[in-house]
Each structure stands twice: as structure tokens, then as C-alpha cells.
DRENTORKOL-3810 file (N, C-alpha, C; in nm, 4 decimals):
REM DRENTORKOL-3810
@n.u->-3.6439; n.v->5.1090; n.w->10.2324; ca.u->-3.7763; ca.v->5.0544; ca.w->10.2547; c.u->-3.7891; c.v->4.9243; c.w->10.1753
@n.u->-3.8710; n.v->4.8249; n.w->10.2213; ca.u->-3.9349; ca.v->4.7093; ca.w->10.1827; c.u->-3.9716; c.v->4.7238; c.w->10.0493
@n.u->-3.9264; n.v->4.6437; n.w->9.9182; ca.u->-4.0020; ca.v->4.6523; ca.w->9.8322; c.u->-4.1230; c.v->4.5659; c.w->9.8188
@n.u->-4.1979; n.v->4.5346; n.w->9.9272; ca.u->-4.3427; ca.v->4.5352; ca.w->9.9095; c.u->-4.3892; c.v->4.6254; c.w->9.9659
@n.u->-4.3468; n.v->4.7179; n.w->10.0834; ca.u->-4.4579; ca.v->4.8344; ca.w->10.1117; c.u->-4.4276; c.v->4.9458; c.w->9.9734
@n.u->-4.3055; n.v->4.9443; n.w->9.9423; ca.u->-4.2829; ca.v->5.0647; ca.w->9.7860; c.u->-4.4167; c.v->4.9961; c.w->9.7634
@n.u->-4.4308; n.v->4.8899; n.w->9.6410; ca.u->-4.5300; ca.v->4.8516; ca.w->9.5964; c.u->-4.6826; c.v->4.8800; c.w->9.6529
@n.u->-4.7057; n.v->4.8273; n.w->9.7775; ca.u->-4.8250; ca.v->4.8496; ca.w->9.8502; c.u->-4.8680; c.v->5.0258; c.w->9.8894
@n.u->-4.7397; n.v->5.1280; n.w->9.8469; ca.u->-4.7509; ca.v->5.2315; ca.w->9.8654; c.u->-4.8060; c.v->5.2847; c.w->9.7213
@n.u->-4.7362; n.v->5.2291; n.w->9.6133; ca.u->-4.7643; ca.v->5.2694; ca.w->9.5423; c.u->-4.9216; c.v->5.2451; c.w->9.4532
@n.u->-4.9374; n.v->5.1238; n.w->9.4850; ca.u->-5.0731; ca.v->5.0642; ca.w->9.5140; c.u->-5.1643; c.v->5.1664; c.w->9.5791
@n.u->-5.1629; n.v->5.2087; n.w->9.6926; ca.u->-5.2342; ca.v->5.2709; ca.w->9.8008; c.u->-5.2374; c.v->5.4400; c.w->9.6564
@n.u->-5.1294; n.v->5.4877; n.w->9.6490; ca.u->-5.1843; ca.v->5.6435; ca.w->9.5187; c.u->-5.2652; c.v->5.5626; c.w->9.3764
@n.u->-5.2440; n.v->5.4561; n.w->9.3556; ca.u->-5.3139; ca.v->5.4369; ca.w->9.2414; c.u->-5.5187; c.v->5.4424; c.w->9.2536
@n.u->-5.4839; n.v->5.3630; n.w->9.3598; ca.u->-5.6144; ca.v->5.3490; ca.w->9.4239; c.u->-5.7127; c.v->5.4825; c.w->9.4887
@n.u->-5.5856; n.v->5.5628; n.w->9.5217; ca.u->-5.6526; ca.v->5.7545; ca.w->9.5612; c.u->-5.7533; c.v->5.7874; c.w->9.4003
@n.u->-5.6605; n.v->5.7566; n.w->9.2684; ca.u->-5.7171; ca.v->5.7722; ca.w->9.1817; c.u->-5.8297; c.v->5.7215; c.w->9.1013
@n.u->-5.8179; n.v->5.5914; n.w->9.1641; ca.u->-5.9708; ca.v->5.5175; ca.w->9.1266; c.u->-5.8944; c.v->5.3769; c.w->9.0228
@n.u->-5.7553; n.v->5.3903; n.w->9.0090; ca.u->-5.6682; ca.v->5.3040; ca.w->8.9303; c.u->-5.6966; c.v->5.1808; c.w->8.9498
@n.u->-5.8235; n.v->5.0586; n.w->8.9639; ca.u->-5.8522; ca.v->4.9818; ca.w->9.0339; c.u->-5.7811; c.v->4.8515; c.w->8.9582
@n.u->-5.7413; n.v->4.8901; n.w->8.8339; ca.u->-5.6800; ca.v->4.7606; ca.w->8.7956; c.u->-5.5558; c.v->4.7681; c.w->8.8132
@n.u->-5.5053; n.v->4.8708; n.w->8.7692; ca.u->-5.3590; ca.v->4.8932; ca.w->8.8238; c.u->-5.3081; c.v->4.8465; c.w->9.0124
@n.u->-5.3861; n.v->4.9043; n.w->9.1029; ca.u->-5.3900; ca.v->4.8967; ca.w->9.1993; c.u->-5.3591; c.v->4.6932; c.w->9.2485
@n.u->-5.4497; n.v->4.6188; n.w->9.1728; ca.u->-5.4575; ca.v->4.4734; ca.w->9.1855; c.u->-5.3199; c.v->4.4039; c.w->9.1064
@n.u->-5.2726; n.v->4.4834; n.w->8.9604; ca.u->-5.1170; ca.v->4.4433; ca.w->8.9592; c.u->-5.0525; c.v->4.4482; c.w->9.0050
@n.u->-4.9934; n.v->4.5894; n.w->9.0817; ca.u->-4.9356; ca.v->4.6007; ca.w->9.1934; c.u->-4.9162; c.v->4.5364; c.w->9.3092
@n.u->-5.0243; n.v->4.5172; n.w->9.3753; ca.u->-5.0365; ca.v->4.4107; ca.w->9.4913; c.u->-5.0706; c.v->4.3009; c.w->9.4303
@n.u->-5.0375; n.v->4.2199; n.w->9.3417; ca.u->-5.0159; ca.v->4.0837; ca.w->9.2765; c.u->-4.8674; c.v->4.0539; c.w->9.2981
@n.u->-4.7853; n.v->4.2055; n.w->9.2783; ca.u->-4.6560; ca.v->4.2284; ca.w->9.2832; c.u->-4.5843; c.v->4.1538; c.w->9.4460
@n.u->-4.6560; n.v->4.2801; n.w->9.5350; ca.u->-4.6418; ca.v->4.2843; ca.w->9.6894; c.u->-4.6494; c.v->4.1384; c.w->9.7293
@n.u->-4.7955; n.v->4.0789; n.w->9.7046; ca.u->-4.7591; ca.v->3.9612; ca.w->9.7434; c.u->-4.7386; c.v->3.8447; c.w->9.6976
@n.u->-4.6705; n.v->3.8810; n.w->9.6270; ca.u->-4.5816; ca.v->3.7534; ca.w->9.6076; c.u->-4.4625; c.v->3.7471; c.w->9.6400
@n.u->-4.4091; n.v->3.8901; n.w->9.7086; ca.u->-4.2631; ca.v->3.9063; ca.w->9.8202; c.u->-4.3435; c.v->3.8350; c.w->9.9376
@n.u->-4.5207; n.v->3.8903; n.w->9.9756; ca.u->-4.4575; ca.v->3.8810; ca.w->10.1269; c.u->-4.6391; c.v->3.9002; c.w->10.1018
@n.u->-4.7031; n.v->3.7863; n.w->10.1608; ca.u->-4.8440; ca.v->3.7408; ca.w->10.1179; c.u->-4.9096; c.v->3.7450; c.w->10.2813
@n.u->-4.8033; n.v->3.7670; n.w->10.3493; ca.u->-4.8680; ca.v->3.7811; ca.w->10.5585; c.u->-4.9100; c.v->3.9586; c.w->10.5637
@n.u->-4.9268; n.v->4.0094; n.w->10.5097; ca.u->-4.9995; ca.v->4.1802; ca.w->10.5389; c.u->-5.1007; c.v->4.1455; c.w->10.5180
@n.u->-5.2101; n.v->4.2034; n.w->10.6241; ca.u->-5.3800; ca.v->4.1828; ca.w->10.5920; c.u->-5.3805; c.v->4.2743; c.w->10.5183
@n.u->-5.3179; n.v->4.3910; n.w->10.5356; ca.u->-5.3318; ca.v->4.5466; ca.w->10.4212; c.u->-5.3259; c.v->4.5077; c.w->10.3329
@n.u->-5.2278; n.v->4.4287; n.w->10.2745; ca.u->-5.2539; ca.v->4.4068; ca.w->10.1332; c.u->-5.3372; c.v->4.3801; c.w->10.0636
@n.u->-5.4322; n.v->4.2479; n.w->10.1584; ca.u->-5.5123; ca.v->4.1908; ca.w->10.1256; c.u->-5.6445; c.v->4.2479; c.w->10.1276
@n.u->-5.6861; n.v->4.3479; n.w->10.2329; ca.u->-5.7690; ca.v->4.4171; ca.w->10.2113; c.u->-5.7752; c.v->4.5070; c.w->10.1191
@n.u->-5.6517; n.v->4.5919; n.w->10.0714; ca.u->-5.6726; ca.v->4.6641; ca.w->9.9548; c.u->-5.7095; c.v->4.6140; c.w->9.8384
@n.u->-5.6816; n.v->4.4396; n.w->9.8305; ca.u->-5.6892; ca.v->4.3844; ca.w->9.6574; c.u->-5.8667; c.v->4.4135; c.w->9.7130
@n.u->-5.8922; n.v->4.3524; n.w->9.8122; ca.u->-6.0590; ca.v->4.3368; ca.w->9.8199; c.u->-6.1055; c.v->4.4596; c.w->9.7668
@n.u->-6.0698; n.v->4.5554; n.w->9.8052; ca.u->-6.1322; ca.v->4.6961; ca.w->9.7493; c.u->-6.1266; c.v->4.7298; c.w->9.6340
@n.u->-6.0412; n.v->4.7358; n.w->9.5605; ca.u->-5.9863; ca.v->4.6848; ca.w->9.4208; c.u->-6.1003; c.v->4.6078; c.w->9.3515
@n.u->-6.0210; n.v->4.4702; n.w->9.3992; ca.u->-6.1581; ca.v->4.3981; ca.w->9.3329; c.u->-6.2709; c.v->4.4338; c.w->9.3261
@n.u->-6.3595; n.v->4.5008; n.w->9.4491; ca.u->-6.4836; ca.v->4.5824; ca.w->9.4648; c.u->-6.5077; c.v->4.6667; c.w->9.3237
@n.u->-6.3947; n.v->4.7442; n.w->9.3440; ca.u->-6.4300; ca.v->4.9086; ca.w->9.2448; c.u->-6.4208; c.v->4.7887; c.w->9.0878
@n.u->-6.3993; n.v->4.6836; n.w->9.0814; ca.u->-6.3606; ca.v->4.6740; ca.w->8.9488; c.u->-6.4875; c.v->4.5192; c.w->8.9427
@n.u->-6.5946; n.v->4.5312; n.w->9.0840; ca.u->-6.6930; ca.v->4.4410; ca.w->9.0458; c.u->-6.6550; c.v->4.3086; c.w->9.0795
@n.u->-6.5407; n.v->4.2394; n.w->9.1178; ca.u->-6.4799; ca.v->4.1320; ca.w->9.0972; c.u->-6.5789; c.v->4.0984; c.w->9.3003
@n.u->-6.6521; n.v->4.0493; n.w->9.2679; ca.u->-6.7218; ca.v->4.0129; ca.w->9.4352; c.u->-6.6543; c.v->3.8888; c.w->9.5166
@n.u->-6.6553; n.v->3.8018; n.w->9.4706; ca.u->-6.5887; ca.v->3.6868; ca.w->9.5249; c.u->-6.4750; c.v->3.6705; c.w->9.5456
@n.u->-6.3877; n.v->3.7723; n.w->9.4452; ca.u->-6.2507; ca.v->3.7891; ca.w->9.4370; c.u->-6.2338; c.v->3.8651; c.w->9.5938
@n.u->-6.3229; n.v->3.9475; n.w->9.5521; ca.u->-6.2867; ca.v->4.0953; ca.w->9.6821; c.u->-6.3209; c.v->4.0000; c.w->9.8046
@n.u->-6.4246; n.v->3.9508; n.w->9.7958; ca.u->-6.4460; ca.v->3.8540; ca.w->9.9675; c.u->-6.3438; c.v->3.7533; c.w->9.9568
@n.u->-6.2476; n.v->3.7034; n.w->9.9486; ca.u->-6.1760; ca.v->3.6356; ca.w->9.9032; c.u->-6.0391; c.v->3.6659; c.w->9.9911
@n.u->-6.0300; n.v->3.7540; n.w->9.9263; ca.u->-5.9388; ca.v->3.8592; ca.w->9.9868; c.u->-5.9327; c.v->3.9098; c.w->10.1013
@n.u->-6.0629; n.v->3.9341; n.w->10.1393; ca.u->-6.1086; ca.v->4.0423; ca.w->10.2678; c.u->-6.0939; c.v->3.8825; c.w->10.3914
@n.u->-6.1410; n.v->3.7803; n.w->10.3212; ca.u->-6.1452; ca.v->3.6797; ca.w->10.4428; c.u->-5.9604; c.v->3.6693; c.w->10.4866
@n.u->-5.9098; n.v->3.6982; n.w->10.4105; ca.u->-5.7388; ca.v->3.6336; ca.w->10.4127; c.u->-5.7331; c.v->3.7374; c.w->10.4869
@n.u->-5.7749; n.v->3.8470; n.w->10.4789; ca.u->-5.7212; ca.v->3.9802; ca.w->10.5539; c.u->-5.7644; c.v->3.9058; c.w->10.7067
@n.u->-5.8827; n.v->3.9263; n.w->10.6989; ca.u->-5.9437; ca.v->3.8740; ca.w->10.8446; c.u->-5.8462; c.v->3.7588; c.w->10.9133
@n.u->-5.7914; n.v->3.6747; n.w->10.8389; ca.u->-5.7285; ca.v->3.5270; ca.w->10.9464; c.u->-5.5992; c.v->3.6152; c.w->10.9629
@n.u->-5.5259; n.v->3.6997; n.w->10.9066; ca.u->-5.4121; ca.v->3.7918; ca.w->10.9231; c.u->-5.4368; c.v->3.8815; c.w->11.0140
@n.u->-5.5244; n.v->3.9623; n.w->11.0314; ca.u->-5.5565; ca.v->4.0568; ca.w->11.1431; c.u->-5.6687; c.v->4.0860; c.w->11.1437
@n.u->-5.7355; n.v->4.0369; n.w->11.2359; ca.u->-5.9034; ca.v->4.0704; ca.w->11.2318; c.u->-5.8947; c.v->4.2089; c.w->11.2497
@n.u->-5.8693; n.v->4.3533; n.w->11.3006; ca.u->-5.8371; ca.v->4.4477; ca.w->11.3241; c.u->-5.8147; c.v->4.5435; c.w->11.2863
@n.u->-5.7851; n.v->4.5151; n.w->11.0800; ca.u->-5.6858; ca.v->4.5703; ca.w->11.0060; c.u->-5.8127; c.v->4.6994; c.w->10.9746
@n.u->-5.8018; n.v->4.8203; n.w->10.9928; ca.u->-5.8961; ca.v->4.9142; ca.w->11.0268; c.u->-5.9214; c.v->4.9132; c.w->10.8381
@n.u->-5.9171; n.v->4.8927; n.w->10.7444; ca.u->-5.9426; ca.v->4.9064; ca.w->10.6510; c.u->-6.0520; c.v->4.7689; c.w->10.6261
@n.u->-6.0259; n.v->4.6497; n.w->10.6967; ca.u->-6.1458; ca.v->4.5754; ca.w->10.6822; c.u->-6.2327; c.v->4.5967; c.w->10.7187
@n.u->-6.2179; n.v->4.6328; n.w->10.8630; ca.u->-6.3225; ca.v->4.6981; ca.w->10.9600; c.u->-6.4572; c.v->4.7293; c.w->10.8706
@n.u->-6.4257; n.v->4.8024; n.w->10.7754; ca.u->-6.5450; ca.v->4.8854; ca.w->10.6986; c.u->-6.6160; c.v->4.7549; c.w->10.5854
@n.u->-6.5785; n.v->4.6667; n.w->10.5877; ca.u->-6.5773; ca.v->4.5534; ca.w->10.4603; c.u->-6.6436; c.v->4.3984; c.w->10.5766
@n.u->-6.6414; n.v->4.4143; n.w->10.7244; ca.u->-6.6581; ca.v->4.2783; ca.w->10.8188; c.u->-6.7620; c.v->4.2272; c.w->10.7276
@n.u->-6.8855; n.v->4.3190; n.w->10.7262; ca.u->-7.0296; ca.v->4.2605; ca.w->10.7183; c.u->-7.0392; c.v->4.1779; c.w->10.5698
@n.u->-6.9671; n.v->4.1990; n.w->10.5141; ca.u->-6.9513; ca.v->4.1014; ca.w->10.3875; c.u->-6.9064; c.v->3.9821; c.w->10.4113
@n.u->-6.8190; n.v->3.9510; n.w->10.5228; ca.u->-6.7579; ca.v->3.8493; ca.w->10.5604; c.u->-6.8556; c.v->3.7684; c.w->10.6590
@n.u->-6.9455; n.v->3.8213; n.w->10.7650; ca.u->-7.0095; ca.v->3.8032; ca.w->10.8731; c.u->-7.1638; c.v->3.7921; c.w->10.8416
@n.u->-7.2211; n.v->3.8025; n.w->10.7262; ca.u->-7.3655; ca.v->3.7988; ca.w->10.6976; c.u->-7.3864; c.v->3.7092; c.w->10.5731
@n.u->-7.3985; n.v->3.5602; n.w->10.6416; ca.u->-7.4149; ca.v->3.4831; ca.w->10.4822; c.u->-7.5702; c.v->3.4817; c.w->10.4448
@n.u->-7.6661; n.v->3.4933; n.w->10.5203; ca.u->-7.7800; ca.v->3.4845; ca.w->10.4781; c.u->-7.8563; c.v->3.5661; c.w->10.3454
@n.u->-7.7554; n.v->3.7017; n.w->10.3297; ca.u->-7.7914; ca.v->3.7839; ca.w->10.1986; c.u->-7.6875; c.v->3.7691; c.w->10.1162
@n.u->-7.7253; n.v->3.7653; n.w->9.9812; ca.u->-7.5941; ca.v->3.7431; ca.w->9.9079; c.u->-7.5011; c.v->3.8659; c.w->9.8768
@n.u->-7.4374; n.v->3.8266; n.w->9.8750; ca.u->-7.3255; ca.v->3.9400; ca.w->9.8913; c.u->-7.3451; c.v->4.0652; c.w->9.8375
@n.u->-7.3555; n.v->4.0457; n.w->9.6956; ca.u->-7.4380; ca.v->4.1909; ca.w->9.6341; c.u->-7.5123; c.v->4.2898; c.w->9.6797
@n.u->-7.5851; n.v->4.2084; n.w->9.7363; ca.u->-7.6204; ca.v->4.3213; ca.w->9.8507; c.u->-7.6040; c.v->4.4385; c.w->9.9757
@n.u->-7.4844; n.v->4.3500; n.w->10.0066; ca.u->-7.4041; ca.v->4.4291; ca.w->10.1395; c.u->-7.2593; c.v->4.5050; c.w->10.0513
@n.u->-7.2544; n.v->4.4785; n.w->9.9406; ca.u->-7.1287; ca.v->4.5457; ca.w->9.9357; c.u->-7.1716; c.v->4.7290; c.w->9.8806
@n.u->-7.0917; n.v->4.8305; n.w->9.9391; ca.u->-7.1489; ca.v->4.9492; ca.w->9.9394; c.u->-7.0562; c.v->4.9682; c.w->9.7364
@n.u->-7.1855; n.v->5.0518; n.w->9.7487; ca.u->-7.1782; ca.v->5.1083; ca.w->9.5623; c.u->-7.0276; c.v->5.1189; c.w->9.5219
@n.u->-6.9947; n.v->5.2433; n.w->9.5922; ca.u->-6.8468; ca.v->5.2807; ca.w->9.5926; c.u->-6.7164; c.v->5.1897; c.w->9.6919
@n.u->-6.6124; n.v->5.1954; n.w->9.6131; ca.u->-6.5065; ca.v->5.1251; ca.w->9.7307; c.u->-6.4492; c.v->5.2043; c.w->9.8713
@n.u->-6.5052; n.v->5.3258; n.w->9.8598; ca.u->-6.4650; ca.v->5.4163; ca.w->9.9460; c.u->-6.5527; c.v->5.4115; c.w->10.0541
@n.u->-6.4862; n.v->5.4020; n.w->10.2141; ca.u->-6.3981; ca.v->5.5097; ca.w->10.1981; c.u->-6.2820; c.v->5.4527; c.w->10.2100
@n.u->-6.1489; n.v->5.4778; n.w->10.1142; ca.u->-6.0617; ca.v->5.3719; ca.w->10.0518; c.u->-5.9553; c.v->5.3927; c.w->10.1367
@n.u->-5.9423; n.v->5.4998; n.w->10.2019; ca.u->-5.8227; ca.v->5.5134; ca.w->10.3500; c.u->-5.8910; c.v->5.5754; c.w->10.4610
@n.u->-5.9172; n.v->5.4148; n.w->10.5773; ca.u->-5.9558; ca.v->5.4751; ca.w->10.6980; c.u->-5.8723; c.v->5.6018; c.w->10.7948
@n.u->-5.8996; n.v->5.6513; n.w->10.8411; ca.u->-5.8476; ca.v->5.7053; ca.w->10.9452; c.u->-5.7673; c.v->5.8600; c.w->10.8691
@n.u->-5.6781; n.v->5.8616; n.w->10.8619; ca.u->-5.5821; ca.v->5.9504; ca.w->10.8173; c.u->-5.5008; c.v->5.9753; c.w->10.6938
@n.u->-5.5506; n.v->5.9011; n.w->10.5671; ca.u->-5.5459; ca.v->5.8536; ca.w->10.4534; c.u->-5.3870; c.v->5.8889; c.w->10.3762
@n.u->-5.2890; n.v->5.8799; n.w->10.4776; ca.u->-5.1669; ca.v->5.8733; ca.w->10.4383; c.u->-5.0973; c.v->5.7324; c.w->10.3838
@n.u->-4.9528; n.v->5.7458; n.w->10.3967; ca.u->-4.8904; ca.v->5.6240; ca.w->10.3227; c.u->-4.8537; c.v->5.5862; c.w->10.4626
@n.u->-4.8318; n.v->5.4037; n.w->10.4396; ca.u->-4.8172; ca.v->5.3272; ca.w->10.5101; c.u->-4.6768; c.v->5.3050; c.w->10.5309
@n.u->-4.6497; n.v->5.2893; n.w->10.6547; ca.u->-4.4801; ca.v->5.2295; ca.w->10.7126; c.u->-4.5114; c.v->5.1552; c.w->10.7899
@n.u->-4.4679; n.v->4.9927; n.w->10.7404; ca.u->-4.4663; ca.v->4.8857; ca.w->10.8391; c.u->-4.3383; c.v->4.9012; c.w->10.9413
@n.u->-4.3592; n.v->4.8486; n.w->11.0489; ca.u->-4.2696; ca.v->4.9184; ca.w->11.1621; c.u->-4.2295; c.v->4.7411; c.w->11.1365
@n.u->-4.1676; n.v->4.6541; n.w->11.0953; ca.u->-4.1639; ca.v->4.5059; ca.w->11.1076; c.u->-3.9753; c.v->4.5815; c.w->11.0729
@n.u->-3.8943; n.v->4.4919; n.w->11.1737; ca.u->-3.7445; ca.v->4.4819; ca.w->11.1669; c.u->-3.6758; c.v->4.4051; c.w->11.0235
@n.u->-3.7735; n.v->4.4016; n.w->10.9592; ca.u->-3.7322; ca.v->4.3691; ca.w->10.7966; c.u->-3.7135; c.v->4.4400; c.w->10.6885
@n.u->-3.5717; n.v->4.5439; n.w->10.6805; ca.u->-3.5610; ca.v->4.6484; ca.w->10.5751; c.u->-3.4897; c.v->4.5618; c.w->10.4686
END
């Protein structure tokens, strides 16, 4: 396996735990192999979230967006990106959760790059 999904995997259990700073070293790690995953980028956003960092986290979440508008983990994060009229503080929900859409397993990029 890719040592940025290891990383981004391992990222993804830190973050089960609430590890929110750990979680943002990690994927500091990831991308700087390989900075084209919106996942990545959406997870620092969440990260950043749980650890308050707002601008950081929209920051992030927009890079996710020009990478894959789609990435089902932004999905839950658009309206931060899509509503400038309130300031952000406002729209971002208390908690970073829910921190794995869908089926909250580990990730395997299917990309022909082992």
C-alpha cells in the first residue's frame, strides 16, 4: 500500500478517537507525498474543526471541493463553503462528527499507484 493512504489511514483511527492534533500531523505527512486526494483534505478540515482552527478547516474543505466536489465527507461541510453571507462560526456544527460518512471503515484508493 501507498504510504500516503498508510498515513491517511492512520490519520482516519486517530481521528475515531478525537486525536485532532495528531490526526493534522499525520496528514501534513500524506500530503506532502501526494497533496491531489480531496480526502485528505477534507479530513485536515475536520481536524482543524475539532481543534477550532476555522479558516484553516475552510481552507482545506475549499481544496477538497476543486479536487472532488463529491468527496462524501465534504458533502456534510458544502454549506461552509457555499454561504458567505453568515460568518462562518455560525454554520460550522459544534462537533466534527459525523467524522466517517457512510460506512466508517478504512480507505483503499483504487489509483494504479502502489
Amino acid at each position: 500500500m501507498r504510504q500516503d493512504i498508510e498515513l491517511y489511514n492512520q490519520a482516519l483511527d486517530s481521528g475515531k478517537e478525537g486525536a485532532w492534533a495528531d490526526v493534522i500531523l499525520i496528514l501534513r505527512k500524506a500530503l506532502e507525498i501526494n497533496d491531489s486526494e480531496a480526502e485528505y483534505h477534507s479530513l485536515m478540515g475536520v481536524a482543524c474543526l475539532g481543534l477550532e482552527l476555522k479558516d484553516l478547516a475552510i481552507h482545506h474543505f475549499r481544496q477538497a471541493n476543486k479536487l472532488n466536489p463529491s468527496d462524501p465527507l465534504l458533502a456534510h461541510y458544502l454549506p461552509l463553503l457555499h454561504d458567505d453571507d453568515d460568518p462562518p462560526s455560525t454554520r460550522i456544527p459544534r462537533s466534527p462528527y459525523p467524522f466517517m460518512p457512510s460506512t466508517g471503515t478504512e480507505v483503499e484508493f483504487d489509483n494504479d499507484m502502489n
